[in-house]
Structures are given as structure tokens and as C-alpha cells.
C-alpha positions in Angstrom: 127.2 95.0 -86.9 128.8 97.3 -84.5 131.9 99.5 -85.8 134.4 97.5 -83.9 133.2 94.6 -85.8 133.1 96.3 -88.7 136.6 97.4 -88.4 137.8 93.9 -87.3 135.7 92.2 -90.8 137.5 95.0 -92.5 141.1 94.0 -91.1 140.7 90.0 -91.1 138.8 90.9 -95.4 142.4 92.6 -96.2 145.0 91.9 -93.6 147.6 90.9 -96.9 146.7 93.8 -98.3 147.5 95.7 -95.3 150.9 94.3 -94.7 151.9 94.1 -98.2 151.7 97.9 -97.7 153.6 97.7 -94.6 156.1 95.3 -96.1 156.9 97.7 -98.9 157.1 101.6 -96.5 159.1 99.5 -94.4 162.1 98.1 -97.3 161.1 101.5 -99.0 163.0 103.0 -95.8 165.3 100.6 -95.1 166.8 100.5 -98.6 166.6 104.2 -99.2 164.0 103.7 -101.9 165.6 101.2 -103.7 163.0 98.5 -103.9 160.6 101.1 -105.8 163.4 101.6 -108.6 161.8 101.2 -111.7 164.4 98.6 -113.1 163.0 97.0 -109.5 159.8 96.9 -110.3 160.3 94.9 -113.5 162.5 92.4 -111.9 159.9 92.0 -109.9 157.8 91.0 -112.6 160.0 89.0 -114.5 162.0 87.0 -111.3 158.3 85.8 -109.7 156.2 85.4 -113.2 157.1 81.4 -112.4 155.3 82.0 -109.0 152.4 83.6 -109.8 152.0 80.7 -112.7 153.0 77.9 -110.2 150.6 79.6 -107.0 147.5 80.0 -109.4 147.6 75.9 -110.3 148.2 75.1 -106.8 145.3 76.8 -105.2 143.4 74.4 -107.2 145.1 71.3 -105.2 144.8 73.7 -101.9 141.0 74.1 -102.4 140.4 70.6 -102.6 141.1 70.1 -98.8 144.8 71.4 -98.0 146.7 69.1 -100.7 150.1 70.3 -102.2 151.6 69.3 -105.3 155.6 68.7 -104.0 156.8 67.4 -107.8 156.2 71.5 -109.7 159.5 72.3 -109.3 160.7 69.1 -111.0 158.5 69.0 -113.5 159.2 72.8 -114.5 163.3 71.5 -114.9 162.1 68.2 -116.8 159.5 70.3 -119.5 162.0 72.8 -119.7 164.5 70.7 -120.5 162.5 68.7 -123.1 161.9 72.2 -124.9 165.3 73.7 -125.2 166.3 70.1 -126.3 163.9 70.3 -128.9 164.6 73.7 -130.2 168.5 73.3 -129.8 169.9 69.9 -130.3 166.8 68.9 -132.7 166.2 72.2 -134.7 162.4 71.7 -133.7 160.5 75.0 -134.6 159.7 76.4 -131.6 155.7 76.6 -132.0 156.2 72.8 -132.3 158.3 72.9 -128.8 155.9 74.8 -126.8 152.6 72.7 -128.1 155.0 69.6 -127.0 155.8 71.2 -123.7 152.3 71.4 -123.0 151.1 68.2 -124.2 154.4 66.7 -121.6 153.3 69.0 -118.8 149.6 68.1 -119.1 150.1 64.3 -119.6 152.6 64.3 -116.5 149.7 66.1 -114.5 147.1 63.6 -115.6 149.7 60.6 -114.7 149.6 61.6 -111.0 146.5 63.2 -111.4 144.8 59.4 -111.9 147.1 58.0 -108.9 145.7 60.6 -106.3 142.2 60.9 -107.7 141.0 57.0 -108.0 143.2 54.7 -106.9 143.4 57.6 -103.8 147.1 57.7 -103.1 147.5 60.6 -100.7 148.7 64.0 -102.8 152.0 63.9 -100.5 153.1 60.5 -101.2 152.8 60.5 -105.5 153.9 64.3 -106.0 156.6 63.6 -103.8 158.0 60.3 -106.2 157.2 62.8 -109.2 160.0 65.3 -107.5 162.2 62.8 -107.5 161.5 61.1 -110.9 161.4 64.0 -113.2 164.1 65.6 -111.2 166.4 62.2 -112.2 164.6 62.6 -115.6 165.7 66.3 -116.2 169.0 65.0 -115.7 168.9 62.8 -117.6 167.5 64.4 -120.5 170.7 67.2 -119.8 173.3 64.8 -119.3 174.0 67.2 -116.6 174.9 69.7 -119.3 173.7 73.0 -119.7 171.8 73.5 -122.8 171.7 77.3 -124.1 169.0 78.8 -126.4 171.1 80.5 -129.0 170.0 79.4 -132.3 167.0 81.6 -133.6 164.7 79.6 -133.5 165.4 79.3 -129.4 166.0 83.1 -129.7 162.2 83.9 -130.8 161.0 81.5 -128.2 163.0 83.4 -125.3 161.9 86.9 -126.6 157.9 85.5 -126.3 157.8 84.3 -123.8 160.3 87.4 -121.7 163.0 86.5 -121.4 165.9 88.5 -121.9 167.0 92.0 -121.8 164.8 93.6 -124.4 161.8 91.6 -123.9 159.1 94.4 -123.8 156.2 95.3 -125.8 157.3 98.1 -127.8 156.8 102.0 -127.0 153.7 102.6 -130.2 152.9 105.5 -129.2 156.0 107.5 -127.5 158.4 105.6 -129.4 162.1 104.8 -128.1 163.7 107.9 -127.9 160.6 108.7 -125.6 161.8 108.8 -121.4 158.7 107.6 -120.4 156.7 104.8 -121.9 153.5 106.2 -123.4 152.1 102.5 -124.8 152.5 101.7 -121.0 150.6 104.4 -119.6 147.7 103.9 -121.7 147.9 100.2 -121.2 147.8 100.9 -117.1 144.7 103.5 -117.9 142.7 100.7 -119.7 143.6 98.2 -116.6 142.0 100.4 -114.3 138.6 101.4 -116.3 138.1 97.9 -117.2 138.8 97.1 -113.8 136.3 99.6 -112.1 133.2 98.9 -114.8 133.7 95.4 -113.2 133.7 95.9 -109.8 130.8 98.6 -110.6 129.1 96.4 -112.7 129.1 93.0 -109.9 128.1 95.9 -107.2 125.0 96.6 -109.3 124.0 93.3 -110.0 123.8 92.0 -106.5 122.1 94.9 -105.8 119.5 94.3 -108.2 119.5 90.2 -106.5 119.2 91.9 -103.2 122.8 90.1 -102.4 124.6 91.2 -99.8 126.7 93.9 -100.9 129.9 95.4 -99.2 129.6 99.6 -97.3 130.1 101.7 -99.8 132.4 103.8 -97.6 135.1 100.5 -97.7 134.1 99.3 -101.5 134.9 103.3 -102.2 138.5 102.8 -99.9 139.1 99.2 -101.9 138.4 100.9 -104.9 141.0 103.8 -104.5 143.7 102.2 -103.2 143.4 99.0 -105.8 143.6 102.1 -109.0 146.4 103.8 -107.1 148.4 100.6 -106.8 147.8 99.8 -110.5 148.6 103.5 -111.6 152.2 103.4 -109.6 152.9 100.3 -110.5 152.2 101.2 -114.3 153.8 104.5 -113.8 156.9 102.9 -112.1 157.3 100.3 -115.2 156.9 103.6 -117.8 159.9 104.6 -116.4 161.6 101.7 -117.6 161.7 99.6 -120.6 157.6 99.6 -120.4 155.5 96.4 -120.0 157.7 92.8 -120.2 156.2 90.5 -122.5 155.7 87.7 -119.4 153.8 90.3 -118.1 150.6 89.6 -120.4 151.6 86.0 -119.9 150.7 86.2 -116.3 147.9 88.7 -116.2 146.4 86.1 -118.9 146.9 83.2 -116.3 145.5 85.4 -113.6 142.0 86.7 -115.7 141.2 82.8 -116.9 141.6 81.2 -113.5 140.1 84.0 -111.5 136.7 83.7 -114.1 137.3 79.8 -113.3 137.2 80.0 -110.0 134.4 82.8 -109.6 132.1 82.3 -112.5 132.0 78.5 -113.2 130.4 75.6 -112.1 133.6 73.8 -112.3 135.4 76.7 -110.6 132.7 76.2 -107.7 133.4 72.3 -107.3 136.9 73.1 -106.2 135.5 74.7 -103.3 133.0 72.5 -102.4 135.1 69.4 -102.4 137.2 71.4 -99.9 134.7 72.7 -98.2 132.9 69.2 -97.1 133.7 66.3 -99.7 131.4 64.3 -98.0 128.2 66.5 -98.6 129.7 67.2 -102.4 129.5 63.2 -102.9 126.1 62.9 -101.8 125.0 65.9 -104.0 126.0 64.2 -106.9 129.1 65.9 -107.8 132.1 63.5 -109.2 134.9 64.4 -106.4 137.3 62.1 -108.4 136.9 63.8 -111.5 137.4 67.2 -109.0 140.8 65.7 -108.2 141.9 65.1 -111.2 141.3 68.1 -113.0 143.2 69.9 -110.3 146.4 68.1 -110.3 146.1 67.8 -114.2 145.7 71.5 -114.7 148.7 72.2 -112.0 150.9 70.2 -114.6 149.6 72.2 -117.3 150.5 75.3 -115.5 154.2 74.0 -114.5 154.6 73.3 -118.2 154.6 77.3 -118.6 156.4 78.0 -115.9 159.1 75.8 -117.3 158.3 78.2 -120.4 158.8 81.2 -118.7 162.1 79.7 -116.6 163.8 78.7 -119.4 163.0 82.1 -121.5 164.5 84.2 -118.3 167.8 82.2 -118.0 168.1 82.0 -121.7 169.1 78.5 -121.0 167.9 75.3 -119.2 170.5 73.3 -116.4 169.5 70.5 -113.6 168.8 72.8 -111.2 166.1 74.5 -112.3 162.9 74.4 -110.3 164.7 73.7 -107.1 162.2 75.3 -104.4 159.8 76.4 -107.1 156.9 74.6 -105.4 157.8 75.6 -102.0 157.4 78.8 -103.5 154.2 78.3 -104.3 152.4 76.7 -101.3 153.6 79.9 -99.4 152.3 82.1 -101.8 149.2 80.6 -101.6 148.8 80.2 -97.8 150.2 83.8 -97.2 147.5 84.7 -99.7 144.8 83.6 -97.9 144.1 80.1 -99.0 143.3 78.0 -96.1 145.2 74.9 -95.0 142.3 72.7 -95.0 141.2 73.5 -98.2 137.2 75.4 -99.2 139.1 78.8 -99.0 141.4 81.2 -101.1 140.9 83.1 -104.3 143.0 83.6 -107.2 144.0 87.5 -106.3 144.8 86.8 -102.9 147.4 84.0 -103.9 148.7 86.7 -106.4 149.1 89.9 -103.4 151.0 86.4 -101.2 153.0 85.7 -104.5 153.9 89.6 -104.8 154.8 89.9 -100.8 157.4 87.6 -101.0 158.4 89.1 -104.1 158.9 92.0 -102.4 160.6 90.8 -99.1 163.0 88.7 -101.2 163.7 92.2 -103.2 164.0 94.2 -99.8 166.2 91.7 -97.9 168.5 91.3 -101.0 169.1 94.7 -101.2 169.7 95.1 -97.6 172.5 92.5 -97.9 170.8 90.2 -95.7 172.4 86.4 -96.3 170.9 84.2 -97.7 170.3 81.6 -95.0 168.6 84.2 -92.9 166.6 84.8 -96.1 165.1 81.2 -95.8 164.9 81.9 -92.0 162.4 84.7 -92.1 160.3 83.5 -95.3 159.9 80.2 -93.5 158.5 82.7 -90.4 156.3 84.4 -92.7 154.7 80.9 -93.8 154.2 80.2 -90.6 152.6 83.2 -89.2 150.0 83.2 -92.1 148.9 79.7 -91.1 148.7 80.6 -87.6 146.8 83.6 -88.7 144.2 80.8 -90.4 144.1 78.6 -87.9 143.3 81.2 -84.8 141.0 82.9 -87.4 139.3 80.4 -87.8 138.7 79.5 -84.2 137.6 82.6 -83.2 134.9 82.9 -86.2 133.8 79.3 -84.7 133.9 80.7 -80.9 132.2 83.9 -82.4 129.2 81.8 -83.7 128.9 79.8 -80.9 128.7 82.5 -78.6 125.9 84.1 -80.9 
């Protein structure tokens, strides 16, 4: 491979990356800083925890050949409004609430899950009835009211799951009267050593496989620039109130599905049912059963994201979840994930999750209105499919020419 190849492997590997980077020098200057604030930073956090939650479940559906699930949203404002009517009007202990939440979230999955996966009703057409059906349901579950978690049971629930204003793992080590964080500090240290012994330690064993390893000048570059984003992000949140509690809620989410989706057999199906579902069938491999854990498992995951939603807001209303799983399907084609299906990984979803993150941040504190807001994010979505679809080409025109 010749170094303009290299260089153009190395750009199409971690073009997010790259304009993530971009995205954030160029708010970083437009907003005077603003958008690195630390009270920022954690906003960021706790405003698009429900994204990275939501994203993560719909690669899944992606993988399997370019499907969406168009009901999350709903189904976020219908479990969430189950659960604060449980803990408020009913007195339910909370522990009770959330084990019910998920139990509604994962039965609603497996509902459409069994529609799309063998009686093979297009994903579009039943997630779309389930936006509408657990949208009416939320309502009517609401009255159209607004219920508020203030009871102490609801209380305890909101503080677990971050929501709030003091919903942060407490300073053990600084204390409170300390200016920076200390607990966080050492938290972000650990991240990054258990972080490099992995990367180290999958370097070493396909090198022992003889696998195909990445140049040790760019691993070295990926290496550095992935600790240096974890250290100012930790250092920024230090500054603050320290880690939020959704935080571990989401970096949880992230570890298990990124294990799944890497390490597992099951994990592997996803892709290969995207990849050719054909050749999957006649390898044996139960593509129904493939389909139904992913749309099952995205209802799961919208169960805790009407968790998390209903924690932030300290409350639960109608309109909760509106957009929510638009949210999501750009996240995950920003990230990488490729409209038809076989391609995408869990991080990548997360950096397209955090970019819009960050361009909703920049253009809110630019002032920009709202309906220009829609206007470029709708750009954005675009331009990373194009991106796929012209990538794509060219890697086909590339190994046709060869």
C-alpha cells in the first residue's frame, strides 16, 4: 500500500473522528470557548445520555440490513409514563417501578419484534403503528397531565438514575469544599489504563494469530489522541460537580453492547444477517430469531431511556420522546453505520451521538433558531449517508480496477 493510500485508509478509518475535532475548534471559536465550559461539558452528558442509550439499540436494527425502529421515541413517553405513575399516583417502591419499566419496554419490543421477524412485516410499517399507538397510549395513561416525581420514593429514583441538579457521584477523595474533583480525576486515570492494556492487549494477540494488525505509527497517533480526549474530558467534568450518575449508566450500556457486538457469536449474527442474509440462511443461522432479538433488545434499551428522561425532567408529560428516534438513526448513520446494514460499531455510533451533541450545544449558544437548527442537522444526516454511499462505490470501483 502506497502512502497516499495509506493516508486515504487513514481518513475514510476516522473521518468522524476528524470532524468531530473540527466541529468542536470551530464552535470553540465561534462561541468564545463557551461550548468547552465545564458546566457544558456535563450538559452534554446528561441532555444526550437518552441518545447514546437509544443509538446503541438501534445499530442492532441498522445492522440487520438498514432497518429503523420509528416507535423509540413513543415508547420512551409510554414506559416513562407507566413508571412515574407507579411511583407517584400508586406509591410503588421504585425498584418495583424500574423492574416493571423493563419488563413493559422489553415485552413492547418482543410485540413488534414477532411482527417484523416471522410474520415479516417490513420494520417501517409496524414501528411506525407502535409510534402512534404508544404515543396515544402515553396519553392516555397521562390524561394529558403532567405527572411530577416529588414523593421520595420518585425522589431516589431521579437521583439514580441523574437526574437533577446534584446528581453526581460524590468527591471521596477531595471532598466538597475541594475546587476540583479528585474522585473524578482518578476515575478518568483508570479509564484510560484500562483502556490502553486493551488496545495493547488485542494488538498482541493478533500478532501472536499473525492477524492483520494496524502501523504502529497510526495505532501510536489513535492511541494518543483517544487518552487526550478522555483526560480533557475528565479534567473538564473535575471542574464541575465531578462525574453524573447517568454517566456510569451510559458507559455501562456502551462496555456490554460493544463486547456484544465484538466478542460474541450473537454479536457476529447481526452483521452477517446484514451483510448477506441470504448466505446467513444457508449457513444455518436462524435470521428470524436475528430479527427479533434486535428489535426486542431496542425496546429494552428505550425502556431506560424513558428511565433516564423521566429522571432529567424530574417529571413525565405527552411529549416526551418526540424526535428521540430521529435522534438516533442520525447518530448511528453519522457514526458510521451503513444504510444497508453489515456495517457500524458501537463507538462509532457513540462519536455520531456526541457530534450532534456538540453541534446542538454550539448552535444554541450561537443563538442560531431553532428551525435552522433542524435545517443543518438534517444536512449533516445527509452528508454522512452520501459519504457511505460514494464510499462505498469507490471501494467497489477500487476492487474492480485491481
Amino acid at each position: 500500500m502506497n502512502s497516499r493510500s495509506k493516508v486515504l485508509d487513514f481518513v475514510n478509518k476516522y473521518t468522524m473522528v476528524i470532524v468531530l475535532i473540527l466541529v468542536i475548534i470551530f464552535f470553540s471559536v465561534r462561541t468564545g470557548g463557551a461550548i468547552l465550559y465545564p458546566s457544558n461539558v456535563s450538559n452534554l452528558i446528561s441532555q444526550n445520555a437518552y441518545v447514546f442509550i437509544l443509538a446503541t439499540g438501534m445499530l442492532l436494527c441498522i445492522l440487520t440490513g438498514g432497518n429503523i425502529d420509528l416507535s423509540v421515541g413513543s415508547v420512551v413517553c409510554f414506559v416513562g409514563a407507566v413508571g412515574a405513575t407507579l411511583m407517584v399516583s400508586k406509591n410503588v417502591n421504585p425498584v418495583l417501578a424500574v423492574i416493571f419499566m423493563f419488563v413493559i419496554g422489553t415485552l413492547i419490543g418482543a410485540w413488534q419484534a414477532f411482527w417484523i421477524a416471522y410474520v415479516r412485516i417490513p420494520p417501517f410499517i409496524v414501528t411506525l403503528s407502535g409510534m402512534l399507538i404508544f404515543r396515544g397510549l402515553s396519553n392516555v395513561v397521562l390524561d394529558g397531565m403532567t405527572v411530577s416525581l416529588n414523593t421520595e420514593g420518585a425522589l431516589g429514583f431521579v437521583k439514580a438514575f441523574g437526574g437533577g441538579a446534584n446528581c453526581y457521584i460524590p468527591d471521596f477523595i477531595g471532598g466538597s469544599n475541594s475546587s476540583i474533583n479528585i474522585t473524578c480525576l482518578v476515575a478518568t486515570g483508570i479509564a484510560i489504563a484500562v483502556l490502553l492494556l486493551i488496545m495493547i492487549k488485542n494488538r498482541l494477540a493478533r500478532l501472536k494469530k499473525n492477524y492483520e494488525v494496524e502501523n504502529l505509527g497510526p495505532w501510536l497517533a489513535k492511541i494518543i489522541i483517544i487518552s487526550a480526549v478522555i483526560g480533557a474530558f475528565g479534567f473538564r467534568l473535575s471542574q464541575y460537580k465531578g462525574i453524573p450518575n447517568v454517566l456510569l449508566i451510559v458507559v455501562g450500556v456502551i462496555i456490554i453492547y460493544s463486547y456484544i457486538t465484538s466478542n460474541t457469536t450473537t454479536g457476529r449474527y447481526f452483521y452477517a444477517v446484514g451483510g448477506n442474509e441470504k448466505a446467513t440462511k444457508l449457513s444455518g443461522i436462524n435470521t428470524n430469531k436475528v430479527y427479533f432479538l434486535a428489535y426486542t433488545n431496542m425496546g429494552l434499551l428505550a425502556a431506560l431511556a424513558g428511565m433516564v428522561t423521566i429522571a432529567r425532567m424530574t417529571s413525565a408529560q405527552p411529549t416526551y420522546g418526540q424526535n428521540y428516534e430521529m435522534d438516533a438513526i442520525a447518530s448511528c448513520f453519522i457514526g458510521g453505520a451503513s444504510a444497508y446494514g453489515g456495517i457500524g460499531t458501537v463507538p462509532g455510533v457513540i462519536i455520531g451521538a456526541v457530534l450532534m451533541g456538540v453541534i446542538n450545544l454550539g448552535m444554541f449558544s450561537m443563538g442560531v433558531d431553532q428551525n435552522m437548527q433542524k435545517v443543518v442537522k438534517g444536512l449533516v444526516l445527509l452528508a454522512a449517508v452520501i459519504f457511505d454511499v460514494v464510499s462505498k462505490r469507490g471501494g467497489k470501483l477500487m476492487a474492480k480496477n485491481t
